[in-house]
DSSP file (Angstrom, degrees, kcal/mol; ACC not computed):
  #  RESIDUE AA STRUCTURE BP1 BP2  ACC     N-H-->O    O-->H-N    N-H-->O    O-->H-N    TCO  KAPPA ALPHA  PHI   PSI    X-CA   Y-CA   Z-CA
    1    1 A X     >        0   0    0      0, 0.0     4,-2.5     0, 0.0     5,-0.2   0.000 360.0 360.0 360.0 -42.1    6.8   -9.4    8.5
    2    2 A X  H  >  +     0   0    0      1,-0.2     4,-5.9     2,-0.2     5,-0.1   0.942 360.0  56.0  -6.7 -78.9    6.8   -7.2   11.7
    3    3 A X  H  > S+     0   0    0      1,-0.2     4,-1.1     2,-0.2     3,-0.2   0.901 114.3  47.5 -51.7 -62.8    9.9   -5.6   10.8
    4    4 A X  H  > S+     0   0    0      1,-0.3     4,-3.1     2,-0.2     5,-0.3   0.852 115.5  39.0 -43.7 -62.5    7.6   -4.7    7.3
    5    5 A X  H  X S+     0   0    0     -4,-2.5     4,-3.9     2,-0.3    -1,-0.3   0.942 113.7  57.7 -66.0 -49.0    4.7   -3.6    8.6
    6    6 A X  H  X S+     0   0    0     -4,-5.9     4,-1.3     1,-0.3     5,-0.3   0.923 110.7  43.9 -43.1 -61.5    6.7   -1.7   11.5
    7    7 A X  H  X S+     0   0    0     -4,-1.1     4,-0.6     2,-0.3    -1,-0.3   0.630 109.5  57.7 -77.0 -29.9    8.7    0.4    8.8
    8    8 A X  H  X S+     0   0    0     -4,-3.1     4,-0.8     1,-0.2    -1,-0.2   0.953 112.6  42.7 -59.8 -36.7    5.3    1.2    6.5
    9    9 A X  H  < S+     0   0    0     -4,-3.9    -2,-0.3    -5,-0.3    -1,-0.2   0.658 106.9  55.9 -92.0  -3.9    3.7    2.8    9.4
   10   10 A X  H  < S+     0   0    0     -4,-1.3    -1,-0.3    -5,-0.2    -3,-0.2   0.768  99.0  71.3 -29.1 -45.0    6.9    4.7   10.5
   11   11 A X  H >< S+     0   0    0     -4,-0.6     3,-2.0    -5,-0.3     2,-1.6   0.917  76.7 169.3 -55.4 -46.9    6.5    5.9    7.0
   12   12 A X  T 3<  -     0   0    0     -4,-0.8    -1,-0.2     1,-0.2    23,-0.1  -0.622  65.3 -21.9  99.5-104.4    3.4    8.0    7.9
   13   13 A X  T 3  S+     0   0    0     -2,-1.6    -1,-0.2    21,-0.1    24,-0.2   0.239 110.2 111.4-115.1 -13.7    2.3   10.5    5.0
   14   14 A X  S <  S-     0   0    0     -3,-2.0     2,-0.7     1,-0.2    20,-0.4  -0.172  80.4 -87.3 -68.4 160.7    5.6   10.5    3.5
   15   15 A X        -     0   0    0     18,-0.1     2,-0.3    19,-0.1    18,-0.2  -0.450  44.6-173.7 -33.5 105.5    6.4    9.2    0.4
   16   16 A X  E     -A   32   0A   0     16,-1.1    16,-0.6    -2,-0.7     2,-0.5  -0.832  17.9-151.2-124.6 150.7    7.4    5.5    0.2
   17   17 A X  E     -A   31   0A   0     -2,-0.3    64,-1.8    14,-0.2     2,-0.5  -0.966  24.9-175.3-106.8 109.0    9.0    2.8   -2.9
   18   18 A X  E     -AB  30  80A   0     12,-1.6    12,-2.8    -2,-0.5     2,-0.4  -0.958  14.8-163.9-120.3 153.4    7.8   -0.5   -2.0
   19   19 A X  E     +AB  29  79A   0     60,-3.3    59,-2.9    -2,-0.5    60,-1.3  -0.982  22.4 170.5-131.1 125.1    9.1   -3.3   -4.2
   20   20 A X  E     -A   28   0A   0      8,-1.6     8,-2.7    -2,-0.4     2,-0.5  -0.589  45.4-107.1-139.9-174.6    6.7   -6.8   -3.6
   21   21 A X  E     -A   27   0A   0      6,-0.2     6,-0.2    -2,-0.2    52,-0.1  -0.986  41.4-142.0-148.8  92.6    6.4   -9.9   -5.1
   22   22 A X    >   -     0   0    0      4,-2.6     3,-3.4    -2,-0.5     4,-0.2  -0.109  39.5 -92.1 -86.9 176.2    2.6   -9.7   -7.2
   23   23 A X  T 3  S+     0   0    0      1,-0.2    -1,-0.1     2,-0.1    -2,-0.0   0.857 123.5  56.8 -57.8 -23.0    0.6  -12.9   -7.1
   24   24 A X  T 3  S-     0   0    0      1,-0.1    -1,-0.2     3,-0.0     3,-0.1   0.452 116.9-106.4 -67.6  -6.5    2.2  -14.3  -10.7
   25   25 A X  S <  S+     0   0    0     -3,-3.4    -2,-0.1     1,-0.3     2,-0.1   0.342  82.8 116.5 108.3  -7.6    5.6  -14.1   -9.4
   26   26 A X        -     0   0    0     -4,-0.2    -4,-2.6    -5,-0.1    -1,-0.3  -0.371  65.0-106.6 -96.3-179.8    7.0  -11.1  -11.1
   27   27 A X  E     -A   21   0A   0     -6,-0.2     2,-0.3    -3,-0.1    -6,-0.2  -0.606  25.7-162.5-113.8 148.3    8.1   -7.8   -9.1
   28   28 A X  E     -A   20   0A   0     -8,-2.7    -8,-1.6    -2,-0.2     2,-0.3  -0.865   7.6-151.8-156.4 120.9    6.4   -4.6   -9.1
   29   29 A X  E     -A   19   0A   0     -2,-0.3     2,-0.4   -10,-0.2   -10,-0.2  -0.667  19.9-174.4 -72.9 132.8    7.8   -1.1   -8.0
   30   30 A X  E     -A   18   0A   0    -12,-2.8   -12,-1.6    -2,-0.3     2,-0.7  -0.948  15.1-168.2-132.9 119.9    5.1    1.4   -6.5
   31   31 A X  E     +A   17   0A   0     -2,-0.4    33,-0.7   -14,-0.2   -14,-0.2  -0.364  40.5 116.4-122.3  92.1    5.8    4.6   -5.7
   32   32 A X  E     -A   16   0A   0     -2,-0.7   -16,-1.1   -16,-0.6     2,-0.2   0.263  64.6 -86.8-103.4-157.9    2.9    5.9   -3.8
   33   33 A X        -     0   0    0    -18,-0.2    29,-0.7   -21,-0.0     3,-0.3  -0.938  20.5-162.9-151.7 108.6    1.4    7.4   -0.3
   34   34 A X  S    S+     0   0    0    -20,-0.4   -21,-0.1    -2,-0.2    26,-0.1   0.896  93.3  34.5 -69.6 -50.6    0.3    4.6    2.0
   35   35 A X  S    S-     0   0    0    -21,-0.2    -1,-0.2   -23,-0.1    26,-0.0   0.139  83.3-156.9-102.3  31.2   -1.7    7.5    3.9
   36   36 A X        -     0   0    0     -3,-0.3     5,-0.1     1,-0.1   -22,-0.1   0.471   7.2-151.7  -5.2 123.5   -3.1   10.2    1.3
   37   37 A X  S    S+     0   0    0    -24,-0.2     2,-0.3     2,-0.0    -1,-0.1   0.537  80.7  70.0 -63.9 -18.8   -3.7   13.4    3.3
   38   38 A X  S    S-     0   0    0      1,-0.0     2,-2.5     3,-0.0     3,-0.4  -0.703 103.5-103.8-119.5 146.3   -6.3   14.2    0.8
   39   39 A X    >   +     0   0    0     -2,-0.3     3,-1.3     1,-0.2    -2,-0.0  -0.148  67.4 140.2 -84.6  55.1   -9.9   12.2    0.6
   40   40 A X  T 3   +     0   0    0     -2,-2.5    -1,-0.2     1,-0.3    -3,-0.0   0.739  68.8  70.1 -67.7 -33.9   -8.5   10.2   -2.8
   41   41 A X  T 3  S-     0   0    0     -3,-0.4     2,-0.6     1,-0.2    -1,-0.3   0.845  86.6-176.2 -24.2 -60.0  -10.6    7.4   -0.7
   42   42 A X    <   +     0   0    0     -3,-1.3    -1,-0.2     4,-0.1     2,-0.2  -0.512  33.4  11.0  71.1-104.4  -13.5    9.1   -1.5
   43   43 A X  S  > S-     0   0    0     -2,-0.6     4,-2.0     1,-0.2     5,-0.3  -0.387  82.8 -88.5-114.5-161.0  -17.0    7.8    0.1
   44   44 A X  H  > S+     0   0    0      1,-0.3     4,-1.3     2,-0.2    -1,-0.2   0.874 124.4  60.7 -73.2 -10.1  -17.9    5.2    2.7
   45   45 A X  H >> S+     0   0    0      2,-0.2     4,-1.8     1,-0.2     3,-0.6   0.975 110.7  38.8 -70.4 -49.1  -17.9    2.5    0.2
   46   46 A X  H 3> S+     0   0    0      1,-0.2     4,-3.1     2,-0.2    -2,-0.2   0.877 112.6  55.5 -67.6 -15.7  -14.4    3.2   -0.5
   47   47 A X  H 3X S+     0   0    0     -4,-2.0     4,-1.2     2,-0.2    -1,-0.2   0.894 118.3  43.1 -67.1 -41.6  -13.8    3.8    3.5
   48   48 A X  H << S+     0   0    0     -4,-1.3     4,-0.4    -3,-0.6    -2,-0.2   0.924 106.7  49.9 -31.8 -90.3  -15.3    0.3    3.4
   49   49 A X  H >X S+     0   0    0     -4,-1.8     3,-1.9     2,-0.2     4,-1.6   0.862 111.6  58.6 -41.8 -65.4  -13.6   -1.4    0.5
   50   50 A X  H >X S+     0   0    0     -4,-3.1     4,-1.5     1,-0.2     3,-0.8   0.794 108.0  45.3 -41.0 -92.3  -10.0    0.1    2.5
   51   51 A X  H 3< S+     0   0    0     -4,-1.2     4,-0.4     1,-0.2    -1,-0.2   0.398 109.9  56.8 -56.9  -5.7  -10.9   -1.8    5.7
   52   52 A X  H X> S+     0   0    0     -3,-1.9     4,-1.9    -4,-0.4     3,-1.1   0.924 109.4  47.2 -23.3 -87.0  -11.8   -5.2    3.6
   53   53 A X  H <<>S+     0   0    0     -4,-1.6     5,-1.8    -3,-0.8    -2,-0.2   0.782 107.6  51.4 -66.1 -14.5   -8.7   -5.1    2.3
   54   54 A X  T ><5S+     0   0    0     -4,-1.5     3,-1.5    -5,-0.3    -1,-0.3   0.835 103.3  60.9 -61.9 -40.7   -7.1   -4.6    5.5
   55   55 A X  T <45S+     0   0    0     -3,-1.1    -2,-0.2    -4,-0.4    -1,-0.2   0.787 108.2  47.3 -64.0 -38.5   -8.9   -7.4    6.9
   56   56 A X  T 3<5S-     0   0    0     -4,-1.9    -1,-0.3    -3,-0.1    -2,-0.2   0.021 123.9 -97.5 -87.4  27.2   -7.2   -9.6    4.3
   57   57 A X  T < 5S+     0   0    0     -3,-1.5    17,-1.0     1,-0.3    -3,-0.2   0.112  72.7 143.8  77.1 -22.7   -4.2   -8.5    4.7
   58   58 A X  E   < -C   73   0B   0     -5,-1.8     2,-0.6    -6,-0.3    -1,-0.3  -0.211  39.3-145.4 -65.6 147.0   -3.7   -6.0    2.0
   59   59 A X  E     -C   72   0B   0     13,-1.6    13,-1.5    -3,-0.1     2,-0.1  -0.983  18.3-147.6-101.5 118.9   -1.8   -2.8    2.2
   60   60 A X  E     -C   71   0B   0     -2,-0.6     2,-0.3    11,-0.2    11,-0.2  -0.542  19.1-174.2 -65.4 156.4   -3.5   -0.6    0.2
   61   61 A X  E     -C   70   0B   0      9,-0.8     9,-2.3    -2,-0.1     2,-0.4  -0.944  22.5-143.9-145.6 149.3   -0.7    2.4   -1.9
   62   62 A X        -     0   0    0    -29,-0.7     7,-0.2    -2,-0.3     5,-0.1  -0.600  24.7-151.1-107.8  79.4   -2.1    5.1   -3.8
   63   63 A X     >> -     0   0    0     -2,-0.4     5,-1.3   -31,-0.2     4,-1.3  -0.077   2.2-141.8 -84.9 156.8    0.6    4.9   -6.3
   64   64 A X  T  45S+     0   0    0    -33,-0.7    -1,-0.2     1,-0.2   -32,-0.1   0.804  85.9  58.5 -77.5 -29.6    1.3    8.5   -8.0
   65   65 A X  T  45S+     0   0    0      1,-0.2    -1,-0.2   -34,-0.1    -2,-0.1   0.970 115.0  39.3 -83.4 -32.6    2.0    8.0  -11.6
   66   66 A X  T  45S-     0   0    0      2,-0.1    -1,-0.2     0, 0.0    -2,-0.2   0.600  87.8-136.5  33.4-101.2   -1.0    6.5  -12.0
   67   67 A X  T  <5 +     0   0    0     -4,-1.3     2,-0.3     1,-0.2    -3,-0.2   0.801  69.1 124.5  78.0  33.9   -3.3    8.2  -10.1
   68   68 A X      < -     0   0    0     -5,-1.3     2,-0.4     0, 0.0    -1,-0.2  -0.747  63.7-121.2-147.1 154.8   -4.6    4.2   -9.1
   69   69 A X        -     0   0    0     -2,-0.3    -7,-0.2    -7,-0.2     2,-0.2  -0.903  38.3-179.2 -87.2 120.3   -5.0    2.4   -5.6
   70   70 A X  E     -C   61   0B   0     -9,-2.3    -9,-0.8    -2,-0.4     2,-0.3  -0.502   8.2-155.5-106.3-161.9   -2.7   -0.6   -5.7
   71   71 A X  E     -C   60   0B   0    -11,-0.2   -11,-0.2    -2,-0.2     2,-0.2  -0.876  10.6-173.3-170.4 154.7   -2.3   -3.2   -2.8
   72   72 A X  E     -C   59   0B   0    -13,-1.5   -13,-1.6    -2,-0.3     2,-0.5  -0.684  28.3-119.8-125.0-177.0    0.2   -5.5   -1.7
   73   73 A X  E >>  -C   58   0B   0    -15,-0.2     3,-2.0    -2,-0.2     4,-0.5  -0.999  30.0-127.2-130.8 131.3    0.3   -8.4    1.3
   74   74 A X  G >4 S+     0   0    0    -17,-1.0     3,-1.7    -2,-0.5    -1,-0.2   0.921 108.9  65.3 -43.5 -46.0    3.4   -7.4    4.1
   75   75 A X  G 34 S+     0   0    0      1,-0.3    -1,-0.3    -3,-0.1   -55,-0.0   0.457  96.4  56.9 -83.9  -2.7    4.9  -11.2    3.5
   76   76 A X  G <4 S+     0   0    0     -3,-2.0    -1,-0.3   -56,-0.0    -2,-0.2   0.497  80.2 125.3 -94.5  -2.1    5.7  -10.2   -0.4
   77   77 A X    <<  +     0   0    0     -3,-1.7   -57,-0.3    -4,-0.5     3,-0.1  -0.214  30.5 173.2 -47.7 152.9    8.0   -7.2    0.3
   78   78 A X        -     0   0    0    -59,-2.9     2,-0.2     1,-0.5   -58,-0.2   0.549  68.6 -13.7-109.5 -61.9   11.2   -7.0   -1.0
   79   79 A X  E     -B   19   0A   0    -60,-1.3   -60,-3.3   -59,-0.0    -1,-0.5  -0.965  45.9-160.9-133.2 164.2   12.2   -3.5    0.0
   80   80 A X  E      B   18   0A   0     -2,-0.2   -62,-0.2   -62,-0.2   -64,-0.0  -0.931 360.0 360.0-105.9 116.2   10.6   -0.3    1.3
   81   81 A X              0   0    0    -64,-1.8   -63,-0.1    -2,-0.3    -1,-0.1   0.059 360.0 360.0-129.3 360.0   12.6    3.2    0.9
């Protein structure tokens, strides 16, 4: 899970495809920005809500076709690219 976590935050600002394992069992591609340069966060409730989910474990993604915040847990990756 290391190795996971090591290789999101490498990732940076860039564009990343993570493929996880959602809580019903089925697979879900996202292709998002783990670290939005832009304040898509929006206000200290959502600055808030982000460090919540952090707290539980969640990865927050802001995936792009979308437009949506998703989240994942490091120990359901499959891959990241």
């Amino acid at each position: 899970m290391s190795q996971i976590l090591d290789t999101l935050n490498a990732k940076g600002t860039k564009i990343v495809t993570v493929t996880f394992i959602k809580a019903d069992g089925s697979e879900r591609v996202v292709n998002g920005l783990l670290k939005p340069t832009s304040k898509m966060v929006g206000s200290e409730r959502g600055l808030a809500q982000g460090e919540a989910m952090r707290a539980r474990g969640q990865i927050p993604i802001w995936e792009i076709s979308s437009r949506k915040w998703k989240s994942f847990y490091a120990d359901k990756v499959v891959s990241v690219t």
